[in-house]
C-alpha positions in Angstrom: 85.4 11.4 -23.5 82.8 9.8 -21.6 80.7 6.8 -20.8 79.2 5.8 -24.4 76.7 2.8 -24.8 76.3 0.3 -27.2 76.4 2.4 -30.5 79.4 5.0 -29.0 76.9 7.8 -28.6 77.6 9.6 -25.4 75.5 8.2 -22.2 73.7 10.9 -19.4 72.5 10.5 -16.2 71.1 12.5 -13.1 72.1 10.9 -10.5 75.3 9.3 -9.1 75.3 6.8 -6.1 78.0 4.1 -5.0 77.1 0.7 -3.1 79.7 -1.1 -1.5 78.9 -4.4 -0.1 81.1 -5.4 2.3 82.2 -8.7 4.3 83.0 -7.8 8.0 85.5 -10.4 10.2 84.8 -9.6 13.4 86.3 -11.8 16.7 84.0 -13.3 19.2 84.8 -14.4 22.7 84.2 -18.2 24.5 80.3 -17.2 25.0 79.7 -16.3 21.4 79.5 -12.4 22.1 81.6 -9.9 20.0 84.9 -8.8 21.6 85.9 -5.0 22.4 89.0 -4.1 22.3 90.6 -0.6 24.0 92.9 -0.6 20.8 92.4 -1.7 17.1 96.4 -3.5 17.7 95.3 -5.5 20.1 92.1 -6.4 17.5 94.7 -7.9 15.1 95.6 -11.2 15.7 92.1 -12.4 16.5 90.7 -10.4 13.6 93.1 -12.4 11.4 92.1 -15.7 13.0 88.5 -15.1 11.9 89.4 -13.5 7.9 91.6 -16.9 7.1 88.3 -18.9 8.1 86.5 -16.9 5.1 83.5 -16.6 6.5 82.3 -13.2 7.0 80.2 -12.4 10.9 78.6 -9.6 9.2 78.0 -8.8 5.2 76.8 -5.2 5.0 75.9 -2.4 2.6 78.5 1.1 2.5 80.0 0.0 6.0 76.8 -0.1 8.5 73.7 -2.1 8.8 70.4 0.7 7.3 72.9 2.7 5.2 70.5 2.1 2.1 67.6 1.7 3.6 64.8 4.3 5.7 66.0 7.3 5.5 69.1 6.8 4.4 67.7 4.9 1.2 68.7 5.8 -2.4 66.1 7.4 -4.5 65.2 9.1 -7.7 62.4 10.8 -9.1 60.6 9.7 -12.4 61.8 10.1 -15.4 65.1 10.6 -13.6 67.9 8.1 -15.0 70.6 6.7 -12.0 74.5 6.1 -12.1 75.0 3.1 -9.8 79.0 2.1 -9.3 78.6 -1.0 -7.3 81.4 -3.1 -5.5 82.0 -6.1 -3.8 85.4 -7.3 -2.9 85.9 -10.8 -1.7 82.6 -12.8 -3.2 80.3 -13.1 -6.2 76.7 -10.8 -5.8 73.9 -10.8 -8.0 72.1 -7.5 -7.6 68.3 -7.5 -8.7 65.9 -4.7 -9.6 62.8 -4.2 -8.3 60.5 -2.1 -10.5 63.4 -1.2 -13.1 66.3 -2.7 -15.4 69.9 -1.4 -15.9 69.7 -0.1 -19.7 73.1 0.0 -19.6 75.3 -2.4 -17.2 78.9 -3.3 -17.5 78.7 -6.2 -16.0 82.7 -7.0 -16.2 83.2 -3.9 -14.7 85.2 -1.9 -17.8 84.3 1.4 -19.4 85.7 0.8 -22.4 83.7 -2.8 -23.1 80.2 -2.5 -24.5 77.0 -2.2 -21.8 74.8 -5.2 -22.3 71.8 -3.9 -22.3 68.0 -4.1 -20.3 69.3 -6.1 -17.5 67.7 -7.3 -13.8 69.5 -9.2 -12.3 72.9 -9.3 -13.4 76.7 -10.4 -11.7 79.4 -8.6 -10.2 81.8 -10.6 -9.8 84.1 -10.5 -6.5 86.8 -7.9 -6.6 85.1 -5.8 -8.9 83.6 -2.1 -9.1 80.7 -2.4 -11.6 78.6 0.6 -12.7 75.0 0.5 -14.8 72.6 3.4 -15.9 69.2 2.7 -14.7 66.0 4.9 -15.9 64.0 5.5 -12.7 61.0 3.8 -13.7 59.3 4.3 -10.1 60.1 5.8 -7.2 60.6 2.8 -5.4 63.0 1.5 -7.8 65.9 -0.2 -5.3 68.7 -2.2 -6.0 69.0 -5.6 -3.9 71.2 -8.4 -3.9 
């Protein structure tokens, strides 16, 4: 059936991309430096030393530090209107803007609820997927948090 907005008339877009924001727990030895390990088993019991402290070593976008930005950045020509499915797992995000709005943003992550409508900033709450329609008002339109 489709992704409708507000009035249940059937939503279109261009453009599809996915942001995944992601909290990274990664063990460090006596000297502060990261630890290597020759085997991702022998990784586990420190690794789960650091996630029960809660407090990510590294907070990243789709897995790697750059993998939104330079050339690897998300973009969209004028007049162009952008899918954006964003996630976050383990924390509340705020994503802002710049140079646009989300016309259409779900922000408690369900299909079926009603978009609220002309957003820039807006939540996603922890341990949610949220997608938004957003008219690509500039070229350097780009979603931040």
């Amino acid at each position: 059936d489709g992704l409708k907005d507000r009035d249940g008339k059937p939503l279109r877009y261009d453009k599809i991309f996915y942001i995944g924001e992601n909290d990274l727990y990664v063990p460090k030895d006596a000297n502060g430096k990261y630890k290597t390990y020759d085997t991702i088993g022998e990784s586990y019991a420190d690794t789960t030393e650091v996630m029960r402290k809660l407090i990510p070593t590294h907070v990243v976008f789709n897995g790697r530090v750059g993998a939104l930005t330079g050339k690897n950045a998300l973009t969209a020509k004028v007049g162009e209107t952008v899918m954006i499915v964003h996630s976050q797992a383990n924390r509340d995000t705020r994503p802002h803007l710049i140079g646009g709005h989300g016309d259409y943003v779900w922000e408690t992550g369900k299909f079926n609820n009603r978009p609220e409508k002309d957003l820039e900033t807006w939540l996603v709450r922890g341990g949610r997927r949220q997608p938004r329609c957003i008219p690509s008002a500039s070229p350097a339109c780009t979603p931040i948090s």
